[in-house]
MIZAKOL-613392 format. One record per residue (C-alpha): y negated, x, z; residue in three letters. Coordinates in nm, 2 decimals, always signed. Example, Ala and Ser with C-alpha at 12.3 -4.5 7.8 and 13.67 -1.06 7.14 Angstrom:
2
<marza north="+0.45" east="+1.23" up="+0.78" r="Ala"/>
<marza north="+0.11" east="+1.37" up="+0.71" r="Ser"/>
This chain:
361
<marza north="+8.01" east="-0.02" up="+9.29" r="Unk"/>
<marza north="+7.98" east="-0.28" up="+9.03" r="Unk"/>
<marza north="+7.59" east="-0.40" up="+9.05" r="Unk"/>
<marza north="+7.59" east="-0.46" up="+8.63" r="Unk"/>
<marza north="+7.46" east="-0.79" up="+8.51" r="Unk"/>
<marza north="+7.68" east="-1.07" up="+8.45" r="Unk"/>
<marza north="+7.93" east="-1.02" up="+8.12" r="Unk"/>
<marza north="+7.82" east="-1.26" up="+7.82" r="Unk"/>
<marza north="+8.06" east="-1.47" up="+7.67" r="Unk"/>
<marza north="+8.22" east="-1.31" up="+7.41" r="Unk"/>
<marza north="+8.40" east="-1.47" up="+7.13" r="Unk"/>
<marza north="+8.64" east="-1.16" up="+7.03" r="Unk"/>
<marza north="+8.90" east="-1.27" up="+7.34" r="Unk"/>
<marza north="+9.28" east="-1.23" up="+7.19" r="Unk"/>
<marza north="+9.45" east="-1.59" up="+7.19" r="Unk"/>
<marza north="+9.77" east="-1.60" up="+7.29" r="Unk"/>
<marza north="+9.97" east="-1.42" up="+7.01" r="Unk"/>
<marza north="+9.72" east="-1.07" up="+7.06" r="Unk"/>
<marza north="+9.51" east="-1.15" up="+6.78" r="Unk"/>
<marza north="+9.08" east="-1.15" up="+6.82" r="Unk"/>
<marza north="+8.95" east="-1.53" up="+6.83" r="Unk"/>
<marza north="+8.69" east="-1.58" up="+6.58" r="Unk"/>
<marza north="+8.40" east="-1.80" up="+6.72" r="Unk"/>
<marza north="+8.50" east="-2.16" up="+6.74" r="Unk"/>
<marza north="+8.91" east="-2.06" up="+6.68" r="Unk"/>
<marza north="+9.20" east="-2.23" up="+6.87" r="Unk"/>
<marza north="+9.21" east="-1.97" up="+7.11" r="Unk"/>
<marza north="+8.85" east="-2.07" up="+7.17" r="Unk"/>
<marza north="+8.96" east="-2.43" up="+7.25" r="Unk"/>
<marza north="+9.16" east="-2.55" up="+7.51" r="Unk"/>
<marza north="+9.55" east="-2.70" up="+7.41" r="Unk"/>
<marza north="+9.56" east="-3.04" up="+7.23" r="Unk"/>
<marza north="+9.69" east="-3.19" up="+7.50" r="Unk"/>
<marza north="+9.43" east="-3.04" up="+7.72" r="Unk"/>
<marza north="+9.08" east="-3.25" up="+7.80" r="Unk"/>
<marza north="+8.82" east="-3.19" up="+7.59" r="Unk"/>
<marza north="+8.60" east="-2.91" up="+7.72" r="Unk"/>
<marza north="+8.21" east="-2.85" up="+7.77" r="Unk"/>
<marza north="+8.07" east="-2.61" up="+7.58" r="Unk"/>
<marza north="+7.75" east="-2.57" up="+7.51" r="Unk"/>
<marza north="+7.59" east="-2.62" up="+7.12" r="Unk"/>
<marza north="+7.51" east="-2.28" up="+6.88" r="Unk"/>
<marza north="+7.16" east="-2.38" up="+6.92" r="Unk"/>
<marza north="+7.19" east="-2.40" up="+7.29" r="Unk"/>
<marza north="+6.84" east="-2.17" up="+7.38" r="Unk"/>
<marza north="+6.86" east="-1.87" up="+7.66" r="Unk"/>
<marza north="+6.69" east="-2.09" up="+7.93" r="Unk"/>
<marza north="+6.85" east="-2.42" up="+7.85" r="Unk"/>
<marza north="+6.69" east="-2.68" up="+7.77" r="Unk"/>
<marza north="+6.36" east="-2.75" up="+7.88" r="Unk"/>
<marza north="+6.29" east="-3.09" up="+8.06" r="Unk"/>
<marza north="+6.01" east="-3.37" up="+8.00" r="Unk"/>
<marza north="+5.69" east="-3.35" up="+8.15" r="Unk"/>
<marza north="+5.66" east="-3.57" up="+8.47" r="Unk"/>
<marza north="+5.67" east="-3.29" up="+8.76" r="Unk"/>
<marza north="+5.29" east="-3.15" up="+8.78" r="Unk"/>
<marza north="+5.19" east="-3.25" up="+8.41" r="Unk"/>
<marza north="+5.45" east="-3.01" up="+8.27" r="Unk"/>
<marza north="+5.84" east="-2.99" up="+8.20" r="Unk"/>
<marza north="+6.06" east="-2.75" up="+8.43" r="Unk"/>
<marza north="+6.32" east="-2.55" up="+8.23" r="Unk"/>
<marza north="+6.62" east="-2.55" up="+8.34" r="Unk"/>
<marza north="+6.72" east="-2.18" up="+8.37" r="Unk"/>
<marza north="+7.03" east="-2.19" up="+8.55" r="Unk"/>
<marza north="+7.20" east="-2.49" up="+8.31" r="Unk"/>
<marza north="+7.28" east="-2.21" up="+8.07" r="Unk"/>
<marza north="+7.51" east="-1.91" up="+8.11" r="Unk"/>
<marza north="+7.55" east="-1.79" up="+8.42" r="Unk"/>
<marza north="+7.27" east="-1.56" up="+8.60" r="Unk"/>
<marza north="+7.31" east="-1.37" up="+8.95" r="Unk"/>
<marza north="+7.12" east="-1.58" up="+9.21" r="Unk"/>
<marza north="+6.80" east="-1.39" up="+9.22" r="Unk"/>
<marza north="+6.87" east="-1.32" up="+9.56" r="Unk"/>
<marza north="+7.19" east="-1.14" up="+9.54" r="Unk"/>
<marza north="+7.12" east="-0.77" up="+9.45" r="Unk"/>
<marza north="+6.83" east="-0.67" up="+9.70" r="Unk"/>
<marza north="+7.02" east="-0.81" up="+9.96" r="Unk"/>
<marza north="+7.27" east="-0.60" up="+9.79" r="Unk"/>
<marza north="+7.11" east="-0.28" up="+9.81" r="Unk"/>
<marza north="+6.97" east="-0.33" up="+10.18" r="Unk"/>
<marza north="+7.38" east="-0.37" up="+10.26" r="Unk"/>
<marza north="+7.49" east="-0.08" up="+10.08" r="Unk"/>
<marza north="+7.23" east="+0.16" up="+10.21" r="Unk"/>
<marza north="+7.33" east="+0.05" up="+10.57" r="Unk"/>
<marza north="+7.71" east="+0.11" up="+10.49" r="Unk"/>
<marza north="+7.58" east="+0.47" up="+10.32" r="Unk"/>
<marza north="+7.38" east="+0.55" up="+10.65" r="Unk"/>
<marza north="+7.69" east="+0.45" up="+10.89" r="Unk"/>
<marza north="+7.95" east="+0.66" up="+10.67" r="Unk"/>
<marza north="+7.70" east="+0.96" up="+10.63" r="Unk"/>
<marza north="+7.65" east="+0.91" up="+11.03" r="Unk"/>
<marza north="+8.03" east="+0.88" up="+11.10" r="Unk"/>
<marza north="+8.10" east="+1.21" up="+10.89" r="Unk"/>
<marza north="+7.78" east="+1.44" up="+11.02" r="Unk"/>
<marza north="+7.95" east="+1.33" up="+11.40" r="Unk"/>
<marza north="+8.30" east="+1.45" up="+11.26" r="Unk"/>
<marza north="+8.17" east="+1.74" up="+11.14" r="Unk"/>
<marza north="+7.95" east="+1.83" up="+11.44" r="Unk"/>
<marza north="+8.24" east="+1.79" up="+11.65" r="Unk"/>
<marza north="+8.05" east="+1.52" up="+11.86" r="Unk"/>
<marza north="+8.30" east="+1.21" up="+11.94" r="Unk"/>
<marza north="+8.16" east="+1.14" up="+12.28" r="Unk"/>
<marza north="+7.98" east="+0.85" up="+12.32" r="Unk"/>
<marza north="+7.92" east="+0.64" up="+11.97" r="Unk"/>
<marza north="+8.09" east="+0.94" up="+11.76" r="Unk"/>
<marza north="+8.45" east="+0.84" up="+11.90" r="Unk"/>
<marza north="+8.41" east="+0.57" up="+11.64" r="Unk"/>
<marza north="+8.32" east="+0.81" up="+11.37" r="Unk"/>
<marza north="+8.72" east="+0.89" up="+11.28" r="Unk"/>
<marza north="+8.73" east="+0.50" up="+11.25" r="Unk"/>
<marza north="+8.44" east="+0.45" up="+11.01" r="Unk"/>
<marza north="+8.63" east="+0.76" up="+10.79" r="Unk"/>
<marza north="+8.87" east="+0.57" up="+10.80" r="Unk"/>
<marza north="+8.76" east="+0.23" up="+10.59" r="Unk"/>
<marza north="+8.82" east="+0.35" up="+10.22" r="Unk"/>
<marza north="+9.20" east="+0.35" up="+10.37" r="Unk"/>
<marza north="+9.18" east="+0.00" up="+10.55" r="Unk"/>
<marza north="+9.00" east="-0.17" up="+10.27" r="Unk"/>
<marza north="+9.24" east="-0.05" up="+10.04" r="Unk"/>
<marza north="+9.53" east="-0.13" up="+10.23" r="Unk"/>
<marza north="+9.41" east="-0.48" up="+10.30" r="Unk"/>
<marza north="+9.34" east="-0.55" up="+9.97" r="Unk"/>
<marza north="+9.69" east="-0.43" up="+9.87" r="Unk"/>
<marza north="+9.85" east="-0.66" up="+10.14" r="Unk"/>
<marza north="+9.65" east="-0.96" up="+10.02" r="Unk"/>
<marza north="+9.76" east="-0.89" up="+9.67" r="Unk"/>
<marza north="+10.11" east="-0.87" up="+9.76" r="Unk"/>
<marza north="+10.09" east="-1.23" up="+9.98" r="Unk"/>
<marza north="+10.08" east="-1.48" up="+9.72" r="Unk"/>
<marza north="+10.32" east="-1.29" up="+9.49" r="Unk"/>
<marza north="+10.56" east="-1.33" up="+9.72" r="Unk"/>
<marza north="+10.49" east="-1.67" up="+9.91" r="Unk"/>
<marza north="+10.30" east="-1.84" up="+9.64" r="Unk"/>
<marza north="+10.37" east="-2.00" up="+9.32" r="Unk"/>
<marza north="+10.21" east="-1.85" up="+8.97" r="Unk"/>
<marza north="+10.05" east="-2.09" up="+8.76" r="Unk"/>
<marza north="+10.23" east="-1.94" up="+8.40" r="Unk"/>
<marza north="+10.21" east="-2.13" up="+8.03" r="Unk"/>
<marza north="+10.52" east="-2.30" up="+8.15" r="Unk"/>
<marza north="+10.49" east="-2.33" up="+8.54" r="Unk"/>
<marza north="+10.16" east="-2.49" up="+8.64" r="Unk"/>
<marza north="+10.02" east="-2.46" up="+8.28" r="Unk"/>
<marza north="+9.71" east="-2.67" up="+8.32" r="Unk"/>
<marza north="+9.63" east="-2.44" up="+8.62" r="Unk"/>
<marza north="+9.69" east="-2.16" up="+8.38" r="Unk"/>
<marza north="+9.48" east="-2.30" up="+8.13" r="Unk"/>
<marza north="+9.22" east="-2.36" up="+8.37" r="Unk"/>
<marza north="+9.21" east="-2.02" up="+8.46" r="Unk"/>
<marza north="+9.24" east="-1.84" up="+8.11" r="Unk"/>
<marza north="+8.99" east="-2.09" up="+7.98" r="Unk"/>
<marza north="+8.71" east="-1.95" up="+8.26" r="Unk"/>
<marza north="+8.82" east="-1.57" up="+8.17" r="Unk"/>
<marza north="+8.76" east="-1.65" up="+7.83" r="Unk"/>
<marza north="+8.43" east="-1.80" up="+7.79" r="Unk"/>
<marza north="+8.28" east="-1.52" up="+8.04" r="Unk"/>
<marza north="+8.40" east="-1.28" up="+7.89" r="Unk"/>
<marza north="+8.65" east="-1.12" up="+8.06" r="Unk"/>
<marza north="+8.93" east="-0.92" up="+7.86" r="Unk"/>
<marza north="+9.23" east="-1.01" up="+8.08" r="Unk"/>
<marza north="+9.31" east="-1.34" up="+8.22" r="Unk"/>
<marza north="+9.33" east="-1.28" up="+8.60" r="Unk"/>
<marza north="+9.70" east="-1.39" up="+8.75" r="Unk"/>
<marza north="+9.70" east="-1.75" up="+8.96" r="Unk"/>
<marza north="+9.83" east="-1.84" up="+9.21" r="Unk"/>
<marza north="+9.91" east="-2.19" up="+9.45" r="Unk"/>
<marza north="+9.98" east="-2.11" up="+9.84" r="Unk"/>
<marza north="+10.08" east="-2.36" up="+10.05" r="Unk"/>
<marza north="+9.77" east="-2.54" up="+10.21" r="Unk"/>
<marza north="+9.87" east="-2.71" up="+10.48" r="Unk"/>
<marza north="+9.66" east="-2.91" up="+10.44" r="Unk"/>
<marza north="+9.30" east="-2.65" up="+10.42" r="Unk"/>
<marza north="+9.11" east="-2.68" up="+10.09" r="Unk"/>
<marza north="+9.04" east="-2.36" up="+9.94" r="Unk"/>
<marza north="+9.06" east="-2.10" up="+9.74" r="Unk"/>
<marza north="+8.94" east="-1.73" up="+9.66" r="Unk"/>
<marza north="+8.94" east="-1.44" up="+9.42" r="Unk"/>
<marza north="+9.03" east="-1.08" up="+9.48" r="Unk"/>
<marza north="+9.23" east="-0.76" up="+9.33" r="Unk"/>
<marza north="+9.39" east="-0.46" up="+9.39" r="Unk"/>
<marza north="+9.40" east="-0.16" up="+9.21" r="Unk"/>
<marza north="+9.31" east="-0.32" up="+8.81" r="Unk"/>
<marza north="+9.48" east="-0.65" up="+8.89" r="Unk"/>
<marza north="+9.26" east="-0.91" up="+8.96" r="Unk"/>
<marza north="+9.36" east="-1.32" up="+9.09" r="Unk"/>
<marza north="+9.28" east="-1.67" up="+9.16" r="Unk"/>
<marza north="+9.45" east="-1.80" up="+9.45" r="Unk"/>
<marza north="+9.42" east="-2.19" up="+9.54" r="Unk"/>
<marza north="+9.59" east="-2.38" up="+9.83" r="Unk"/>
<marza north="+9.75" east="-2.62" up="+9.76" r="Unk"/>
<marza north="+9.60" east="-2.89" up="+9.91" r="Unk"/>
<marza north="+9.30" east="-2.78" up="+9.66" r="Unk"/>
<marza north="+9.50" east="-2.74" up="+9.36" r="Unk"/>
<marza north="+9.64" east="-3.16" up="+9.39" r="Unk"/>
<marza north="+9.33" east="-3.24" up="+9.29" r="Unk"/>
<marza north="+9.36" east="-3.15" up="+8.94" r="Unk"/>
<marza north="+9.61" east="-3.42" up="+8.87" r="Unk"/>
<marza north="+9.49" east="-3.65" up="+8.58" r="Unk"/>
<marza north="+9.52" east="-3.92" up="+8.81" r="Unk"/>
<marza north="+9.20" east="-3.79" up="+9.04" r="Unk"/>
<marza north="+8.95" east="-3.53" up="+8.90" r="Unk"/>
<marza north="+9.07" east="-3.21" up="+8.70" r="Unk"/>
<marza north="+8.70" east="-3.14" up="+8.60" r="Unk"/>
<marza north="+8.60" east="-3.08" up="+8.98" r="Unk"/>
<marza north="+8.94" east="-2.81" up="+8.95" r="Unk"/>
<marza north="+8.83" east="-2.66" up="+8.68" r="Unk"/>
<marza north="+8.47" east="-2.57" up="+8.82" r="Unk"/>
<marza north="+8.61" east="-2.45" up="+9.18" r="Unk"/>
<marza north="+8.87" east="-2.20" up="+8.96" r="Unk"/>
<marza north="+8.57" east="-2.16" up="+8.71" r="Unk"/>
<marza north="+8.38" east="-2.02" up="+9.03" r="Unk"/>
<marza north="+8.63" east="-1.86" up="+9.16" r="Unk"/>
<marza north="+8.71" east="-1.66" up="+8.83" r="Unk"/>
<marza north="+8.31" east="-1.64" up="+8.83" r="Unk"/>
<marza north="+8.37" east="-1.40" up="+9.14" r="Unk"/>
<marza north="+8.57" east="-1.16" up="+8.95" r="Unk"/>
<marza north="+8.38" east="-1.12" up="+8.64" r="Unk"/>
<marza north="+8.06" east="-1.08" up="+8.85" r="Unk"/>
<marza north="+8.16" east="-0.79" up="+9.00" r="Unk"/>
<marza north="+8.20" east="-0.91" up="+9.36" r="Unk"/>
<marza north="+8.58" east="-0.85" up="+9.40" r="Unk"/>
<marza north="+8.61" east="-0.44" up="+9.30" r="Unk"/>
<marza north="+8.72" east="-0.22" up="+9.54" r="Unk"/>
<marza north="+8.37" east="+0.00" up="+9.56" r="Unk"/>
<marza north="+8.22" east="-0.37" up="+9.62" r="Unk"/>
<marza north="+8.41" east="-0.46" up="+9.86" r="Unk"/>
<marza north="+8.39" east="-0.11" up="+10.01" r="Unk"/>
<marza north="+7.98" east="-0.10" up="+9.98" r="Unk"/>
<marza north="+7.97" east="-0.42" up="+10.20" r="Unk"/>
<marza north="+8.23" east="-0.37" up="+10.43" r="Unk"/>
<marza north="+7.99" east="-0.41" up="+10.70" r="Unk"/>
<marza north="+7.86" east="-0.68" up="+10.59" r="Unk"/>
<marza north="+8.05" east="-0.97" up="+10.80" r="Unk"/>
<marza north="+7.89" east="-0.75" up="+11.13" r="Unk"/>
<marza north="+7.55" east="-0.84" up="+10.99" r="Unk"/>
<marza north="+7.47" east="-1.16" up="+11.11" r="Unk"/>
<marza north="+7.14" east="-1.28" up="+10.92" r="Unk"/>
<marza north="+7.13" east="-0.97" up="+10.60" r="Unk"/>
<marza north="+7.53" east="-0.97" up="+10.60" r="Unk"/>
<marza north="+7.55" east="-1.36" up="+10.56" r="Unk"/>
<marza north="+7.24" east="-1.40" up="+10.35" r="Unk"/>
<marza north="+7.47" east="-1.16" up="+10.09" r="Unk"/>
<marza north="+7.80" east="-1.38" up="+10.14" r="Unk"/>
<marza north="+7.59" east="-1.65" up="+10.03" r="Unk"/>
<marza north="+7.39" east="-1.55" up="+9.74" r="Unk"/>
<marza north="+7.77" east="-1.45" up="+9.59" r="Unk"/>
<marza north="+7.86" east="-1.79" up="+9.64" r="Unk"/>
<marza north="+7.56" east="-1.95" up="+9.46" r="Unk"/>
<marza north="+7.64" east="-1.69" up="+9.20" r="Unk"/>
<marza north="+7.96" east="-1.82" up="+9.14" r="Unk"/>
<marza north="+7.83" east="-2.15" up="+9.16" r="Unk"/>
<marza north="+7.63" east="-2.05" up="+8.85" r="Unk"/>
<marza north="+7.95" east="-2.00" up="+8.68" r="Unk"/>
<marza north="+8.14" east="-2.28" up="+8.82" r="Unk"/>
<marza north="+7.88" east="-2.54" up="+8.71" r="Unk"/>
<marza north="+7.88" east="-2.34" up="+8.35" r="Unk"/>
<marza north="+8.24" east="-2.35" up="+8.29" r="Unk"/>
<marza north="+8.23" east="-2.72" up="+8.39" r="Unk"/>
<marza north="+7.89" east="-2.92" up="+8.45" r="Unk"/>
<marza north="+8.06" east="-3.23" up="+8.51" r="Unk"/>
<marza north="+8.32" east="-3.10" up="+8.80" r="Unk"/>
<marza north="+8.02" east="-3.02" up="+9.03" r="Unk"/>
<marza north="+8.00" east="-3.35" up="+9.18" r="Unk"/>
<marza north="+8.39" east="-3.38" up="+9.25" r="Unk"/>
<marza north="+8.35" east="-3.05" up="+9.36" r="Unk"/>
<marza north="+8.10" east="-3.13" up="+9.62" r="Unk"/>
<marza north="+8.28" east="-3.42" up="+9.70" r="Unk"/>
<marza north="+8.62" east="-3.22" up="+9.77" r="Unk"/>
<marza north="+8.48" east="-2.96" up="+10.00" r="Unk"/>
<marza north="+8.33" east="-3.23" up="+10.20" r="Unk"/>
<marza north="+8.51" east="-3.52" up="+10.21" r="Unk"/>
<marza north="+8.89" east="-3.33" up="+10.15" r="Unk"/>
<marza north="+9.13" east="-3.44" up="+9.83" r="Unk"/>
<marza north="+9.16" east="-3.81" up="+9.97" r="Unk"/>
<marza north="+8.83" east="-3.91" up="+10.02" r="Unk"/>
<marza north="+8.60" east="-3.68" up="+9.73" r="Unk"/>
<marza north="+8.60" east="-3.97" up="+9.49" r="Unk"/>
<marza north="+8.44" east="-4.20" up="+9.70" r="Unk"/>
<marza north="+8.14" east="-3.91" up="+9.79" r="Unk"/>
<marza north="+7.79" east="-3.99" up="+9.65" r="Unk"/>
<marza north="+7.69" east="-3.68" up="+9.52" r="Unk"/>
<marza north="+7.35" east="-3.78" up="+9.51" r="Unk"/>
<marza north="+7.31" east="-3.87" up="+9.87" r="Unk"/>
<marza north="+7.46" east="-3.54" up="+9.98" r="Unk"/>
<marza north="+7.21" east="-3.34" up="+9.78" r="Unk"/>
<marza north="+6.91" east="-3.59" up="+9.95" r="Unk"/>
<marza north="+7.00" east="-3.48" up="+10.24" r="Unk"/>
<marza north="+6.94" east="-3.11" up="+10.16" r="Unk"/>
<marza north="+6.53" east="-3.18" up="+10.18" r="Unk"/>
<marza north="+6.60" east="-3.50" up="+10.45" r="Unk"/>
<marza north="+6.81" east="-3.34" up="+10.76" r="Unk"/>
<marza north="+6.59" east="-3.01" up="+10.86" r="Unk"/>
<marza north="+6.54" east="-2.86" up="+11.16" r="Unk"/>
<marza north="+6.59" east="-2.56" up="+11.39" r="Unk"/>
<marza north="+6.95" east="-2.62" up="+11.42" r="Unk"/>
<marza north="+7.00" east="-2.72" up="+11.10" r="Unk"/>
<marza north="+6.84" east="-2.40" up="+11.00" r="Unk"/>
<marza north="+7.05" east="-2.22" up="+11.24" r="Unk"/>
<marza north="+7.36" east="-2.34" up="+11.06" r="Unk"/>
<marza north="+7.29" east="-2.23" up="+10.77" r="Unk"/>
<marza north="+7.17" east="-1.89" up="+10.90" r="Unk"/>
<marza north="+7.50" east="-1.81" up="+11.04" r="Unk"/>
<marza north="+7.71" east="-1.92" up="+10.73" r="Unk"/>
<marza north="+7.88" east="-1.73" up="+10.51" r="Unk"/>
<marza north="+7.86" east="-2.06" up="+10.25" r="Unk"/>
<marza north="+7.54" east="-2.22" up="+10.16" r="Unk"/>
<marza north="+7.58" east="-2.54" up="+10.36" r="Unk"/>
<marza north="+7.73" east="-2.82" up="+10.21" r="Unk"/>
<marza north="+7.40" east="-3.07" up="+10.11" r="Unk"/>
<marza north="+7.20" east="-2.74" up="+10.09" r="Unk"/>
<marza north="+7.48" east="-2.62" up="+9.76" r="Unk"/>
<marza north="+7.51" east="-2.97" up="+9.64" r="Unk"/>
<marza north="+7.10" east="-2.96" up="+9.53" r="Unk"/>
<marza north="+7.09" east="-2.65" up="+9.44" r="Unk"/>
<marza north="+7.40" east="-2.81" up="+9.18" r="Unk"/>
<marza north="+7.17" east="-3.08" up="+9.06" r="Unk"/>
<marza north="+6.87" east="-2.91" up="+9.01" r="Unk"/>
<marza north="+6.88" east="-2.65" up="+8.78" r="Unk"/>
<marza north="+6.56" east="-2.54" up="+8.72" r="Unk"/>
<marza north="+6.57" east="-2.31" up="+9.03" r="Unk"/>
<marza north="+6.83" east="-2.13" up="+9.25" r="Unk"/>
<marza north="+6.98" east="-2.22" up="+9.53" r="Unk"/>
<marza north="+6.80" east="-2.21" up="+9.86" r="Unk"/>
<marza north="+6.86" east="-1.88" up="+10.08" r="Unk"/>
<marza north="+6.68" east="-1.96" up="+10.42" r="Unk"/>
<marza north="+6.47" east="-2.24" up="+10.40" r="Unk"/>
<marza north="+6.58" east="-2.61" up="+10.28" r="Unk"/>
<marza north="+6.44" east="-2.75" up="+9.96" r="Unk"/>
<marza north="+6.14" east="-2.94" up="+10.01" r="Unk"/>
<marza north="+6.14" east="-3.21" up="+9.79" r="Unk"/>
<marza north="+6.41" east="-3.45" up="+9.69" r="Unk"/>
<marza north="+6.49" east="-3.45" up="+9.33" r="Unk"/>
<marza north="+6.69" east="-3.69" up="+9.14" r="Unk"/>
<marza north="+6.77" east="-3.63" up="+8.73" r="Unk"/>
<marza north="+7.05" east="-3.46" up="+8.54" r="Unk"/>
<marza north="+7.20" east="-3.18" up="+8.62" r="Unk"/>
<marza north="+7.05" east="-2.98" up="+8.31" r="Unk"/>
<marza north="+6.74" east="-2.96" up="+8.48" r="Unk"/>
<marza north="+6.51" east="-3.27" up="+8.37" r="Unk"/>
<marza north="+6.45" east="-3.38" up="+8.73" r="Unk"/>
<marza north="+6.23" east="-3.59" up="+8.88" r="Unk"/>
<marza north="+6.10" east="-3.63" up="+9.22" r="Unk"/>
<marza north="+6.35" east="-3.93" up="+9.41" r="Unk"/>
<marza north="+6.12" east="-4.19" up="+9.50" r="Unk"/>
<marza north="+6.19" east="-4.40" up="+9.81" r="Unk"/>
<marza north="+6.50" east="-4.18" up="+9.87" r="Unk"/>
<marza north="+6.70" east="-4.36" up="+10.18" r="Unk"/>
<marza north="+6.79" east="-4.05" up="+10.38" r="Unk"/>
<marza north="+6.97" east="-4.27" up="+10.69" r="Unk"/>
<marza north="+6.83" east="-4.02" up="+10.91" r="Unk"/>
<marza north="+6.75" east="-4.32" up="+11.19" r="Unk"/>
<marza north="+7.03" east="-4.46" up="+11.37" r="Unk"/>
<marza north="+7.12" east="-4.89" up="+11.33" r="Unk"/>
<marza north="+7.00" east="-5.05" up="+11.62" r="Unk"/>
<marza north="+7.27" east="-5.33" up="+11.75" r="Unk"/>
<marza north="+7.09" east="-5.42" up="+12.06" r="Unk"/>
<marza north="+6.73" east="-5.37" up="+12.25" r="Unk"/>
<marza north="+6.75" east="-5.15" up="+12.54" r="Unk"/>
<marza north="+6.80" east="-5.26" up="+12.92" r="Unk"/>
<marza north="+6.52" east="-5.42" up="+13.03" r="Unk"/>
<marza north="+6.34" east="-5.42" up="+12.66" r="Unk"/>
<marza north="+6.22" east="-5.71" up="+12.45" r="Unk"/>
């Protein structure tokens, strides 16, 4: 199981013709014809830059504007997983070899059998898009392919993973997986549109930057994805996992490309149509603005951190994303972390009154 800290960003990637990139190369930089690209300056420090005072008296750095970190979350939740999926294997094979399948040991041959149905599921889903997708290559989908060697790149990573578009029929998403040492991108298509110059390639290229982020955090290996096998039958630890491996990939998302978080935010909520007209702003107020029991339960039960929950963890990057319990305070600021606490946020939480009630004045 892969539990190693995040890859750094290495500068010795081969470009295209096999050769090592020196720092700042081509290979380095995206095509001519390819927008220009965030990166982030040689002076840039470890915990990004710090912001000005006006929270408490003191500035907040922002540690999670720089290059991506595991949401703190993620490994002890890790760990509790892993030693539950130890216990039920260990369990499964003392039954087997006891001779005991009465009762709960007749489902001791099935746990045995996982290593073989994880790795034949994994197989199949390799094999699905190769068939009944399309590859993003330098000549088919190219900006899709650039999008994708450009993330593997900067984190590090020393093969680019292979892409591919599935028909979306109309669903918005996308995931990361592998097989054996092959490891892909896959993005419906309904998600992949979106990169089209004429609406917003920079939300694109941070949902394949997280996406990508997946792989090179470790989350898609076999012994991963073995380790936490029983994790989707754990409804509170199991879920909590799922999403501190989404705000992890967030992390790398918003590094590969800052400015696509918003768009991003805006397409998984309002769909390809409607994400340029979101206010990103007033779906991260809500984070702090619509709480609850039920709100709470929602999020409890999800396998993503909720929508308005994801979207301030996105803007404020001086602390990670919330696990359980909904950000308190409303902030407003850059996404670099120099926040400030929104004053006189309108939240909308009250519903417009059009008439009194029967009887009423």
């Amino acid at each position: 199981m892969d539990m190693a800290e995040p890859n750094p960003p290495r500068p010795d990637i081969p470009d295209a013709a096999g050769q090592p990139a020196a720092p700042g190369s081509a290979a380095d930089r995206p095509p001519a014809d390819h927008p220009p690209t965030y990166y982030p300056p040689a002076d840039y420090p470890p915990g990004g830059y710090p912001a000005p005072p006006g929270i408490g008296g003191s500035g907040h750095p922002a540690a999670f504007a720089g290059p991506p970190r595991r949401h703190p979350g993620e490994i002890p939740l890790l760990v509790i997983v892993v030693l539950i999926t130890a216990a039920i294997y260990i369990g499964a094979l003392t039954s087997v070899m006891l001779g005991d399948l009465t009762g709960l040991g007749r489902y001791a041959l099935v746990a045995l059998t996982l290593p073989f149905v994880v790795w034949v599921g994994r197989g199949v889903t390799w094999a699905s898009p190769r068939v009944n997708g399309i590859q993003m290559t330098p000549t088919q989908f190219p900006e899709g392919y650039a999008m994708v060697r450009e993330a593997a790149a900067r984190y590090g990573l020393r093969e680019v993973p292979d892409g591919f578009v599935v028909l979306g029929n109309g669903q918005i998403n996308a995931f990361a997986s592998g097989h054996q040492f092959r490891r892909y991108v896959v993005v419906y298509s309904d998600m992949f549109e979106v990169g089209g110059a004429a609406r917003n390639p920079d939300a694109l290229r941070f949902i394949i930057g997280h996406e990508v982020g997946h792989i090179a955090a470790g989350h898609v290996s076999f012994w991963r994805q073995l380790g936490t096998v029983t994790m989707q039958y754990m409804p509170v630890l199991g879920k909590a996992l799922s999403r501190s491996q989404e705000y992890t990939a967030d992390n790398y998302g918003y590094y590969n490309r800052p400015a696509g978080a918003p768009g991003a935010i805006g397409l998984l909520g309002g769909g390809k149509y409607l994400c340029g007209e979101v206010d990103f702003d007033q779906v991260a107020d809500r984070a702090s603005a619509d709480r609850g029991l039920f709100t709470w339960l929602v999020n409890l039960q999800a396998s993503h951190p909720v929508l308005t929950w994801r979207a301030a963890a996105l803007r404020n990057r001086t602390r990670a994303g919330a696990l359980f319990f909904a950000p308190s305070v409303a902030t407003r600021g850059i996404g670099g972390g120099a926040v400030v606490p929104a004053p006189a946020v309108p939240t909308f939480a009250e519903q417009e009154v059009l008439a009194p009630p029967p009887g009423g004045r």
